[in-house]
Structure formats: structure tokens, C-alpha cells
FIDREN-387406 format. One record per residue: residue number from 1; chain; z, x, y of N, C-alpha, C in turn. Coordinates in steps of 0.05 Angstrom, whole numbers, always signed. Atoms other than C-alpha are relative to their C-alpha. Layout:
    n  chain      nZ      nX      nY     caZ     caX     caY      cZ      cX      cY
  NUM      A       Z       X       Y       Z       X       Y       Z       X       Y
...
END
This chain:
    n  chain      nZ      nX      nY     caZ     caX     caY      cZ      cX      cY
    1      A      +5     +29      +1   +1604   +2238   +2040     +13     -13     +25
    2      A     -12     +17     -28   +1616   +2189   +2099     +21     -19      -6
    3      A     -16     +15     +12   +1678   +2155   +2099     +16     -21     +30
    4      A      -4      +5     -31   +1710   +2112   +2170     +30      -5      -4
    5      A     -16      -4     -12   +1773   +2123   +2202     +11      -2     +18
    6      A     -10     +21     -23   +1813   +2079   +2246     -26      +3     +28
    7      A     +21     +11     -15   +1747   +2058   +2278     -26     +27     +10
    8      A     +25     -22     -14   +1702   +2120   +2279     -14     +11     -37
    9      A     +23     -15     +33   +1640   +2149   +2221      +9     +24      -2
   10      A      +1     -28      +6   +1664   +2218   +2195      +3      +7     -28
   11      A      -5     -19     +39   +1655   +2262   +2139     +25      +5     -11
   12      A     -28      -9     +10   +1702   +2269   +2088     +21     +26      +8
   13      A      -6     -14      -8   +1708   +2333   +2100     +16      +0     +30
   14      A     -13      -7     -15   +1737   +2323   +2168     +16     -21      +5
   15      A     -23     +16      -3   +1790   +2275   +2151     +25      +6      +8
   16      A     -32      -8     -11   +1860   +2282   +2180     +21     -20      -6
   17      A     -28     +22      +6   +1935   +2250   +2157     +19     +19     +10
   18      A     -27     -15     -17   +1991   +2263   +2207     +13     +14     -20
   19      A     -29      -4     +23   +2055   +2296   +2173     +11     -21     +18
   20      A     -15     +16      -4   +2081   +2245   +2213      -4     -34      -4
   21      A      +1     +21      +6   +2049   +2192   +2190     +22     -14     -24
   22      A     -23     +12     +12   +2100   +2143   +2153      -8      +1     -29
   23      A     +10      +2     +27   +2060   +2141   +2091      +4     +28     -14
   24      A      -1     -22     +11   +2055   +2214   +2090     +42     +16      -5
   25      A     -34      -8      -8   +2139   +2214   +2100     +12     -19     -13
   26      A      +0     +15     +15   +2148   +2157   +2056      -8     -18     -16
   27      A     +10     +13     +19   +2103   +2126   +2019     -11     -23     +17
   28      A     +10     +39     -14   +2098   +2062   +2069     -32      -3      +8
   29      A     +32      +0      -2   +2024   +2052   +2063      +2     -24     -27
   30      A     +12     +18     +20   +1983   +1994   +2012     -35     +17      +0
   31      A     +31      -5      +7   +1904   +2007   +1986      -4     -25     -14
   32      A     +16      +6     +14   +1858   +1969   +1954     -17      +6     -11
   33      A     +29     -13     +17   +1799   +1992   +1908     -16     -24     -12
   34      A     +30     +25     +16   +1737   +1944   +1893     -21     +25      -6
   35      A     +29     -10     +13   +1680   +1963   +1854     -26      -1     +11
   36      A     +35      +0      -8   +1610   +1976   +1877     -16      +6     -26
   37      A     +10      +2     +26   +1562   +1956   +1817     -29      -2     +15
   38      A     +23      +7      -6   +1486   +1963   +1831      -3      -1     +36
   39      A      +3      -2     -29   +1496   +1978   +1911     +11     -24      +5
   40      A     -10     +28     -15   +1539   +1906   +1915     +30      -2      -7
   41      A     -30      -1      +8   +1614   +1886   +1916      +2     -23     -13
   42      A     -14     +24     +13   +1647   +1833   +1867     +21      -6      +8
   43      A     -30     +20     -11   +1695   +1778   +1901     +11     +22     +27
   44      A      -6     -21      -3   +1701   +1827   +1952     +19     -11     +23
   45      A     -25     +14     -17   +1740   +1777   +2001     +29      -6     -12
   46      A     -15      +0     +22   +1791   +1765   +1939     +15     +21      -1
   47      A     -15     -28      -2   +1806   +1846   +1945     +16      -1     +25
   48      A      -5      +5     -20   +1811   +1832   +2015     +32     -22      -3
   49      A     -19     +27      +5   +1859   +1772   +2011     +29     +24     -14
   50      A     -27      -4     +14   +1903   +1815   +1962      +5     +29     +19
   51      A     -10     -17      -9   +1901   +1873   +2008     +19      -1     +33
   52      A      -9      +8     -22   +1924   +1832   +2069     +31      -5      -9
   53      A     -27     +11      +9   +1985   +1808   +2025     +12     +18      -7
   54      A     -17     -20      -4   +2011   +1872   +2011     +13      +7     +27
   55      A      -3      -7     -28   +2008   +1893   +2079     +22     -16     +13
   56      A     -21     +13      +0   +2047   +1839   +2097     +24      -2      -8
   57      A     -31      -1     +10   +2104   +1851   +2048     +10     +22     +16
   58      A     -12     -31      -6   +2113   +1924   +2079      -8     -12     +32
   59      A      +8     +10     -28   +2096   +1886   +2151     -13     +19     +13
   60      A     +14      -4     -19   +2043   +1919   +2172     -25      -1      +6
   61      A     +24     +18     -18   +1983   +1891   +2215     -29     +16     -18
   62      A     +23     -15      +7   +1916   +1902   +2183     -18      -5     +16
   63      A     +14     +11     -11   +1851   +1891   +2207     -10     -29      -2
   64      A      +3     +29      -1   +1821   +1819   +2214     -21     +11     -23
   65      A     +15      -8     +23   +1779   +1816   +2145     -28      +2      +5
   66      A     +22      +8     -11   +1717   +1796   +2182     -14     +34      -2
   67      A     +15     -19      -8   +1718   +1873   +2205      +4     +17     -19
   68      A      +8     -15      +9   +1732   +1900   +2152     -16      +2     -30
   69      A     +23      +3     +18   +1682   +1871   +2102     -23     +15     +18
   70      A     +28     -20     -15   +1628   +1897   +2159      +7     +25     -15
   71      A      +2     -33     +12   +1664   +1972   +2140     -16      -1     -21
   72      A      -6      -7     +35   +1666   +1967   +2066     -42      +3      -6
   73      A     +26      +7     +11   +1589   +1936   +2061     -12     +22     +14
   74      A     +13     -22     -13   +1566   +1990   +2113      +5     +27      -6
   75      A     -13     -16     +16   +1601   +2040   +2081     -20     +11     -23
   76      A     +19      +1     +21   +1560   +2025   +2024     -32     +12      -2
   77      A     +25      -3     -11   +1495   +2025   +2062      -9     +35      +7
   78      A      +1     -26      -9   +1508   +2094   +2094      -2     +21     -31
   79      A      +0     -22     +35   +1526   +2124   +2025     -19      -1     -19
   80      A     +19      +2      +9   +1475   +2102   +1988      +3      -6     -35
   81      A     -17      +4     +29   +1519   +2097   +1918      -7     -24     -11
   82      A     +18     +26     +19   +1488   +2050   +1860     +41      -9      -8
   83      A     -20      +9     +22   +1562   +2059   +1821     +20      +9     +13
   84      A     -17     -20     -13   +1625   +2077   +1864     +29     -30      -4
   85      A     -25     +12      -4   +1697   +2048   +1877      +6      +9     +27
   86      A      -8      -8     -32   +1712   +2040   +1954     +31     -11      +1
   87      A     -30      +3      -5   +1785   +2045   +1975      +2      -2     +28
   88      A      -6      -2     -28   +1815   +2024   +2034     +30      -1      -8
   89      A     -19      -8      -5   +1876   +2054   +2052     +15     -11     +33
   90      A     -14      +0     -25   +1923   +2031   +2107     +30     +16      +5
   91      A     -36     -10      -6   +1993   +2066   +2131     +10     -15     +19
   92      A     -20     +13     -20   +2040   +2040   +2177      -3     +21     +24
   93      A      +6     -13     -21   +2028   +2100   +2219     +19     +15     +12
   94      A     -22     -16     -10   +2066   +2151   +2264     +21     -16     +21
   95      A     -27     +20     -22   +2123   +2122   +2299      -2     -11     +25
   96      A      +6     +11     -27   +2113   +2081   +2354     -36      -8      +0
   97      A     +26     +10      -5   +2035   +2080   +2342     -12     -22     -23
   98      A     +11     +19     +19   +1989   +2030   +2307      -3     +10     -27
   99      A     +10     -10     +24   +1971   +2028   +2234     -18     +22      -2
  100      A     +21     -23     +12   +1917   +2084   +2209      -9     -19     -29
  101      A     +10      +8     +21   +1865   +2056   +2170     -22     +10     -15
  102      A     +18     -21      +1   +1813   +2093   +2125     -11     -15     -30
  103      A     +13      +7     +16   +1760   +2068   +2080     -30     +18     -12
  104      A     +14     -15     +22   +1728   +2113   +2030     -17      -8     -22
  105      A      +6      +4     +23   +1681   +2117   +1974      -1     +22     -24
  106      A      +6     -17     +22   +1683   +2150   +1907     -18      -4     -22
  107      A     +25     +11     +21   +1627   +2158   +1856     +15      -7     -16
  108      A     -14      +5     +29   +1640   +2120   +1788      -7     +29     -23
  109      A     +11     -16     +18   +1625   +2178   +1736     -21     -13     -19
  110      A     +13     +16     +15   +1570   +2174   +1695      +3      -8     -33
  111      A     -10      -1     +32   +1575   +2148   +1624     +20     -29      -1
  112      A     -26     +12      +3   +1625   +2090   +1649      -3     -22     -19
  113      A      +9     +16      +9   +1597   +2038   +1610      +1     +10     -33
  114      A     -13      -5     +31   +1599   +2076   +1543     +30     +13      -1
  115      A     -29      -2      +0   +1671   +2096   +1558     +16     -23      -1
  116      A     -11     +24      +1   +1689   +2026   +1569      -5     -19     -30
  117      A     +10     +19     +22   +1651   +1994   +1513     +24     +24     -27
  118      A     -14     -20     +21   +1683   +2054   +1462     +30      -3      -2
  119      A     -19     +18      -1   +1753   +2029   +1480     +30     +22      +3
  120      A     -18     -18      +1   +1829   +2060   +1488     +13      +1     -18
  121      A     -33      +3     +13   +1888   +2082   +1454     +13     +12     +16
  122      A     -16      +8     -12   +1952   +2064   +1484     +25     +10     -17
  123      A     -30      +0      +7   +2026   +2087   +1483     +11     -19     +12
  124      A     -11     +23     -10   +2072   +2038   +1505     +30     +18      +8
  125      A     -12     -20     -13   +2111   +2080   +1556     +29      -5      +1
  126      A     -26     +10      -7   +2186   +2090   +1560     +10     -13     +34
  127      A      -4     +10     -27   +2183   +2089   +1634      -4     -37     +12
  128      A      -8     +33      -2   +2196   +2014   +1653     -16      -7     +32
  129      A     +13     +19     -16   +2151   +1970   +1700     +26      -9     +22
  130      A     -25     +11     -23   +2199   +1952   +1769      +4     -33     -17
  131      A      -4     +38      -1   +2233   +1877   +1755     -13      -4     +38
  132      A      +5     +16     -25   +2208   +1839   +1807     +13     -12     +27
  133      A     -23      -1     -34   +2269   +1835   +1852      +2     +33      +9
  134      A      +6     -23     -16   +2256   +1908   +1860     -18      -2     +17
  135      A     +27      +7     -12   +2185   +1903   +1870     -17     -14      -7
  136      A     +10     +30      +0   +2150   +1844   +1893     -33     +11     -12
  137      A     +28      -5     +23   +2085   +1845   +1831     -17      -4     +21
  138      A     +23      -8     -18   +2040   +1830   +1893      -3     +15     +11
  139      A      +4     -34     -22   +2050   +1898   +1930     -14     +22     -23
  140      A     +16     -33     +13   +2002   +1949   +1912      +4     +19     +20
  141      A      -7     -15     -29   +2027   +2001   +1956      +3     +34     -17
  142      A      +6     -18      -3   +2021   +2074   +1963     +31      +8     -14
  143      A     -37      +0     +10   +2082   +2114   +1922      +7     -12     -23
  144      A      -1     +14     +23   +2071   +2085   +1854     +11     +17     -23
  145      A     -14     -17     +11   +2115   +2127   +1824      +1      -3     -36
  146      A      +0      +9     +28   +2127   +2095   +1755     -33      +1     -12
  147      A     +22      -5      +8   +2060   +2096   +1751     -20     +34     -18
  148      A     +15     -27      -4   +2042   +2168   +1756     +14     +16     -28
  149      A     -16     -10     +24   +2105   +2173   +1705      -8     -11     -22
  150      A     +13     +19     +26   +2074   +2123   +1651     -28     +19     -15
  151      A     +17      -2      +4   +2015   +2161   +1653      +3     +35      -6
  152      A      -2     -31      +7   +2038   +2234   +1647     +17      -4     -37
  153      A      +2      +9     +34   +2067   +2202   +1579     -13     -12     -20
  154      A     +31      -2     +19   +1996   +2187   +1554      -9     +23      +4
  155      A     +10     -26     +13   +1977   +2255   +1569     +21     +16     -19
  156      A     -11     -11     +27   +2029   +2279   +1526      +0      -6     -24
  157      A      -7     +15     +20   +2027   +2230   +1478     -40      +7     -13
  158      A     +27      -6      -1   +1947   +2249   +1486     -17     -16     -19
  159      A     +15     +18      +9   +1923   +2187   +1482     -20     -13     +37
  160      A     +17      +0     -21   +1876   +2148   +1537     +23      -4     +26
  161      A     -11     +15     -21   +1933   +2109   +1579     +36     -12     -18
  162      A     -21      +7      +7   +2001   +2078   +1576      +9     -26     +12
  163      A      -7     +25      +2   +2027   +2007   +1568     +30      -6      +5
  164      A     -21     +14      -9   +2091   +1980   +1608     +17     -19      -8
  165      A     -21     +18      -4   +2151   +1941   +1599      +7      -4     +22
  166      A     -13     +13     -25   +2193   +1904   +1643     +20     +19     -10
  167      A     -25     -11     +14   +2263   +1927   +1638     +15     -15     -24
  168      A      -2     +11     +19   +2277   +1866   +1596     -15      -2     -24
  169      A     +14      -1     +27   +2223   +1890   +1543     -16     -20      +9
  170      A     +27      +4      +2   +2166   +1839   +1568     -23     +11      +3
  171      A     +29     -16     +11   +2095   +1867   +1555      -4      -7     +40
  172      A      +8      +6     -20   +2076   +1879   +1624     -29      +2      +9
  173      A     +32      -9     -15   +2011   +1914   +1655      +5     +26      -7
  174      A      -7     -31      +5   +1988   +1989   +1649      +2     +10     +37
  175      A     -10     -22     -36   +1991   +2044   +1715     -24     -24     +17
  176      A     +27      +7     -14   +1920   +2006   +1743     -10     -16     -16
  177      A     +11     +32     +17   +1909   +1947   +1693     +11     -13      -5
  178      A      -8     +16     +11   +1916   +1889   +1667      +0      +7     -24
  179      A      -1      +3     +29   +1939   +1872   +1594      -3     -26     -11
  180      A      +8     +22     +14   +1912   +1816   +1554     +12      +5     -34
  181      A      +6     -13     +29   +1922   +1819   +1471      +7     -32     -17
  182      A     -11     +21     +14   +1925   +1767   +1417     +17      +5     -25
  183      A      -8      -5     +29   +1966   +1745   +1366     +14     -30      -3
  184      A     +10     +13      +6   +1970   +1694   +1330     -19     -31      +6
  185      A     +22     +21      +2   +1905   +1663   +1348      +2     -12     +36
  186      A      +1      +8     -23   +1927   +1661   +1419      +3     +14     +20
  187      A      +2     -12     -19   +1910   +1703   +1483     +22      -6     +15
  188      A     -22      +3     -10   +1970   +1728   +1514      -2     +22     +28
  189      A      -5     -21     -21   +1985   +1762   +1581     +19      -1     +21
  190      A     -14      -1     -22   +2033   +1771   +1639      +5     -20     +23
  191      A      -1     +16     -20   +2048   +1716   +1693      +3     +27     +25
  192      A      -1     -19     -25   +2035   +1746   +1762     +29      -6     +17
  193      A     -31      +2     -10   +2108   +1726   +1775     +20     +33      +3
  194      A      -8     -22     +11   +2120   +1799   +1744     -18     +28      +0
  195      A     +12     -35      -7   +2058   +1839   +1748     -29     -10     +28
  196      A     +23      +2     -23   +1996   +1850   +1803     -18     -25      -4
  197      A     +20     +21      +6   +1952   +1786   +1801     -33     +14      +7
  198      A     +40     -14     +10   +1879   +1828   +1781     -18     -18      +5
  199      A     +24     +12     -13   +1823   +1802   +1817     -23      -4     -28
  200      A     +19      -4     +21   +1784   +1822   +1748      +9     -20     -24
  201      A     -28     +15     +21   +1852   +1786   +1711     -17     -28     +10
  202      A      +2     +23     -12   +1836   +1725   +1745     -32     -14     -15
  203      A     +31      +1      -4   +1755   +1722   +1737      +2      +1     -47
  204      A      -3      -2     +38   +1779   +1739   +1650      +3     -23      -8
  205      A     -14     +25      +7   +1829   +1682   +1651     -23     -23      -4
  206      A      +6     +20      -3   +1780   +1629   +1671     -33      +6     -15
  207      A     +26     -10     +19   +1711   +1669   +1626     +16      -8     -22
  208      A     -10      -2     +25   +1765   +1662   +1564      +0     -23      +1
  209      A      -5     +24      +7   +1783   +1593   +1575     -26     -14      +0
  210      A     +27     +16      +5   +1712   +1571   +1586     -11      +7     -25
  211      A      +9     -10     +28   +1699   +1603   +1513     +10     -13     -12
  212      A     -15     +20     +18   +1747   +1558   +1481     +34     +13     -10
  213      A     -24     -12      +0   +1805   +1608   +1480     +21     -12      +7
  214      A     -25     +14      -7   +1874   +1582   +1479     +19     +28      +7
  215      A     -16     -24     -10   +1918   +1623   +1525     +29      -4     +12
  216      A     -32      -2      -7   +1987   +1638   +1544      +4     +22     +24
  217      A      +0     -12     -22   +1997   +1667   +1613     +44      -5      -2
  218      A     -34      -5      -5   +2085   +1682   +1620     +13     +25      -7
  219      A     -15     -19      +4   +2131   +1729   +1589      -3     +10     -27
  220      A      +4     -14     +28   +2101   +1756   +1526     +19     +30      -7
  221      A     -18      -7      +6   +2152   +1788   +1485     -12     +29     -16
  222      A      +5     -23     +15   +2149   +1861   +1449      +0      -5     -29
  223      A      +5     +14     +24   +2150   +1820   +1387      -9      -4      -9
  224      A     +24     +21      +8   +2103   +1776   +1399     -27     +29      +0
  225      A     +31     -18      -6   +2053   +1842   +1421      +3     +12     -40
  226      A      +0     -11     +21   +2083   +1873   +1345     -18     -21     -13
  227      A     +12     +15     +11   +2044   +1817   +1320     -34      +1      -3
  228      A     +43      -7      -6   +1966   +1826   +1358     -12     +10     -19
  229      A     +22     -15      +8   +1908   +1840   +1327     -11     +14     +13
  230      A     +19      -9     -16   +1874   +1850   +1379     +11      -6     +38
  231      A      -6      -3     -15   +1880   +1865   +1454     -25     +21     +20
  232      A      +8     -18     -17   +1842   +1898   +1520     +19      -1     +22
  233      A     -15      -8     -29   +1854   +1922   +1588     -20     -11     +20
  234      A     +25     +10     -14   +1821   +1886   +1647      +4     +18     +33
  235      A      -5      -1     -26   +1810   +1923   +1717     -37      +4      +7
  236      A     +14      +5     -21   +1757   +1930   +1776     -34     +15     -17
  237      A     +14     -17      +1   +1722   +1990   +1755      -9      -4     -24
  238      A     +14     +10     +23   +1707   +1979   +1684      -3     -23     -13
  239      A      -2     +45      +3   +1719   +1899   +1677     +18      +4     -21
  240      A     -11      -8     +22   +1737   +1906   +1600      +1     +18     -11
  241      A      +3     -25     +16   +1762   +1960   +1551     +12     -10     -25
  242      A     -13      +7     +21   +1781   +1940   +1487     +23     +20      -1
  243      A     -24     -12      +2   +1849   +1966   +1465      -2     +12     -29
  244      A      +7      +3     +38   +1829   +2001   +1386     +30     +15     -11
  245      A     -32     -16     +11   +1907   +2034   +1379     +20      -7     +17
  246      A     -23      +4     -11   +1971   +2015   +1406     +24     +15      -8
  247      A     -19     -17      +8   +2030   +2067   +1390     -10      +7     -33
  248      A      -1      -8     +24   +1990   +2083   +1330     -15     -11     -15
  249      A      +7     +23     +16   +1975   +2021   +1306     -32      -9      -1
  250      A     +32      +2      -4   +1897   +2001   +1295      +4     -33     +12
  251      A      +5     +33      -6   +1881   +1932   +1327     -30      -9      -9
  252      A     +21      +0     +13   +1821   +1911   +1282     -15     -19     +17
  253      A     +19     +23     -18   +1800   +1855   +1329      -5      +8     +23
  254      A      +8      -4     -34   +1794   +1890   +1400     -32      -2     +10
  255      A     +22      +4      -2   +1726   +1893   +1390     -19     -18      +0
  256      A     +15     +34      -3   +1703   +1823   +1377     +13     -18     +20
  257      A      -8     +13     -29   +1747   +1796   +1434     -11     +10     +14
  258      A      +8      -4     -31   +1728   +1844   +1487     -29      -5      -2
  259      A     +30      -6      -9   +1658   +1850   +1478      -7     -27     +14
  260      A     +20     +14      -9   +1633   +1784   +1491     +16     -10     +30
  261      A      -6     +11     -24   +1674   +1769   +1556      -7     +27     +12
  262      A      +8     -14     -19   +1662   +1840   +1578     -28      -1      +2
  263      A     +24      +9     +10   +1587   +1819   +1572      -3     -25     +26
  264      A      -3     +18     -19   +1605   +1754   +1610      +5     +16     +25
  265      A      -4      -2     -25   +1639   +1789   +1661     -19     +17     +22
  266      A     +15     -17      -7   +1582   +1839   +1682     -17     -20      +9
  267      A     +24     +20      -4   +1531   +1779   +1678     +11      -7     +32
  268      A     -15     +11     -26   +1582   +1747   +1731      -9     +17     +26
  269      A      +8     -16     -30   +1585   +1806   +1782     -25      +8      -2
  270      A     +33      +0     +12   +1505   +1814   +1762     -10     -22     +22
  271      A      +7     +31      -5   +1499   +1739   +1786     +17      +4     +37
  272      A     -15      +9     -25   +1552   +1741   +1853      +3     +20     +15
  273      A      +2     -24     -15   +1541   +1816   +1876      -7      -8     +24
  274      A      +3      +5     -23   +1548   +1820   +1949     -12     +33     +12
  275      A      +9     -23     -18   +1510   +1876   +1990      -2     -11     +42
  276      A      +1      +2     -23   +1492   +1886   +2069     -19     -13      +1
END
């Protein structure tokens, strides 16, 4: 597959990463991943936007967005992919030289749509979500360590995924989602003070509230989650997943919340798909 690399078309196959690149010697790199639905991108300046603001926390220079919405959409064009997730990767680079930037695509698998609609079960991981004076909730950056640990304790726990705390016990986000869930009678989720602000999070917030949903965006407590009925997970690639188990527990309502906003939200990127 074709993928481009600090300014040139080559096959995957003949991709190259220094050992001295900084990312490959520390982690100092950010990505982004947007969805390609039907050969088009959703909000795809929005991904952009949040991948410039990483970059910036770890200071380093991206491209101007202009050039690299041309990649991403041509990217597209060349590949020819109905259902994929394109990543753009930047590093900081080998010492003394410019960034390294590399924008890929991967197919979605097929089936994703009845994987998403059919729904997860969730452990609610010991490994603890950074506080936010560690790490700043807007950096998505390369080296997601807690991540990789949250999620090797859903395969043991051999369930789909695993659900975060803070260190103070608020309900945070999972490795690559958002968390939404209700209880009593009121949609609750994370302030982006504490976790990633989800391009998909964002586009939920304002589909829920136009439904009549009364919501609570701050520091939802492990209390308040012992309480939910119901709850999903919101990211790029599958929009919604209902949540049907939580450490065990059945959530009888995940299924009449998610459906009809994951419904909305498809209509949405349906309606505002961007191609070349």
C-alpha cells in the first residue's frame, strides 16, 4: 500500500525509521488517526487542529495544515480504500535534523459495524490514567505506555477493553476512547481538563444535548459510575459502542442510549464527508 514520507510517495514496504530518530530513542513523537468512511474524512481539520496541539506541547514544528490535508485526502485517492483509518505520525527527528513525518493508511476490518453495534465488556483497569500535571490530557503522543498496560489487563481479564481511573479514582477514558455512561437519568463523562478532548466526544456531546439529554461533563466519581445503567465508548473508528458489562456487571440500558446517537452520528459524517 502507498503511504508518504517526509515529502515523497512510497510503498509501505519501503519505509524506514532511524535508530536515531528521537521517537525511536524515546518516545518523542505525537499521531493522529481519523477515519475514512465511504472514501471521505469526518471533521478532518478538527484531527488536524488536535494534532498541531500536541506537537506543540512536545515543541515540535509540524507541517502547515493546508499541506497536509492535500496528503491525507490524496492518500485516500491513491489507495483507493472505501473503510480505513489514516494516521499521521510525526517525530521530532534525529538530532540536529527536522521533524520526520509519515502518513499512512490502514484498512478498517470487515464486520466493523456489527462489532460496534453488538457492544463491549469492560474491566475497569488497575493501571491509573496520568493526573494531568503529569500529562497534559491534550497530548496524544507516541509511548502510551499506560495504555498498552490497561489493555494487556482486558486480555487477561478476557474481556473486549479496559476502563481508567485517574489516580484520585475519577472515571476517566479507556487506552483509545472516550467514556460516556448514565446514572441517574443523567449522561456523565470526563472534562477534557483530565482526559483527550475526542473529536467523536465532542460531535456526541452536542447529538445528546440536541436529543434532550441532560449532561454532566467534570469529574464523575467511581460511585457515581457504581450507580449507571447504562454507558458507551465514543472514538473515530467506530463512533459508538455500547458498553453491555462493566467489571461484571450487566448495564441493561447501553443499548437504548447508544443506538440512536450512534445512528445520528453516522447520518452526520454521511452528511459532512470530505473527499478529494
Amino acid at each position: 500500500m502507498i503511504a508518504w514520507q517526509d515529502g515523497e510517495w512510497v510503498d509501505e514496504a519501503r519505509l524506514r525509521v532511524s535508530a536515531r530518530d528521537a521517537a525511536f530513542a524515546s518516545g518523542h513523537g505525537v499521531f493522529e488517526s481519523v477515519r475514512v468512511h465511504e472514501g471521505r474524512f469526518f471533521r478532518l481539520d478538527a484531527h488536524l487542529d488536535r494534532l498541531a496541539a500536541s506537537a506543540a506541547i512536545l515543541r515540535i514544528a509540524v507541517p502547515r495544515p493546508e499541506r497536509l490535508r492535500y496528503v491525507l485526502l490524496e492518500l485516500v485517492e491513491r489507495a483507493g480504500l472505501e473503510e480505513a483509518s489514516a494516521r499521521v505520525t510525526i517525530t521530532a527527528g534525529e538530532p540536529g535534523a527536522a521533524p520526520s513525518v509519515l502518513a499512512a493508511l490502514a484498512p478498517i476490518p470487515e464486520g466493523w459495524e456489527a462489532r460496534a453495534a453488538r457492544g463491549w465488556t469492560l474491566v475497569t483497569a488497575r493501571t491509573r490514567h496520568p493526573d494531568p500535571a503529569t500529562v497534559p490530557p491534550a497530548l496524544k503522543s507516541l509511548g502510551r505506555v499506560y495504555s498498552v498496560l490497561a489493555r494487556q489487563e482486558a486480555r487477561d481479564a478476557g474481556v473486549d477493553d479496559a476502563l481508567m481511573l485517574l489516580p484520585d479514582g475519577t472515571v476517566a477514558e479507556g487506552p483509545s476512547w472516550n467514556f460516556f455512561f448514565r446514572a441517574d437519568g443523567v449522561l456523565h463523562t470526563a472534562s477534557t481538563e483530565f482526559v483527550l478532548g475526542g473529536v467523536t466526544r465532542a460531535v456526541l456531546l452536542q447529538l445528546a444535548a440536541g436529543s434532550g439529554m441532560e449532561i454532566a461533563v467534570g469529574t464523575p466519581s467511581a460511585e457515581l459510575l457504581a450507580r449507571a445503567d447504562a454507558a458507551f465508548a465514543s472514538m473515530s473508528s467506530l463512533g459508538v459502542v455500547p458498553v453491555t458489562r462493566l467489571d461484571g456487571r450487566e448495564l441493561p440500558g447501553s443499548f437504548d442510549l447508544a443506538r440512536p446517537l450512534q445512528a445520528a452520528y453516522w447520518s452526520l459524517v454521511e452528511e459532512e464527508g470530505e473527499s478529494a
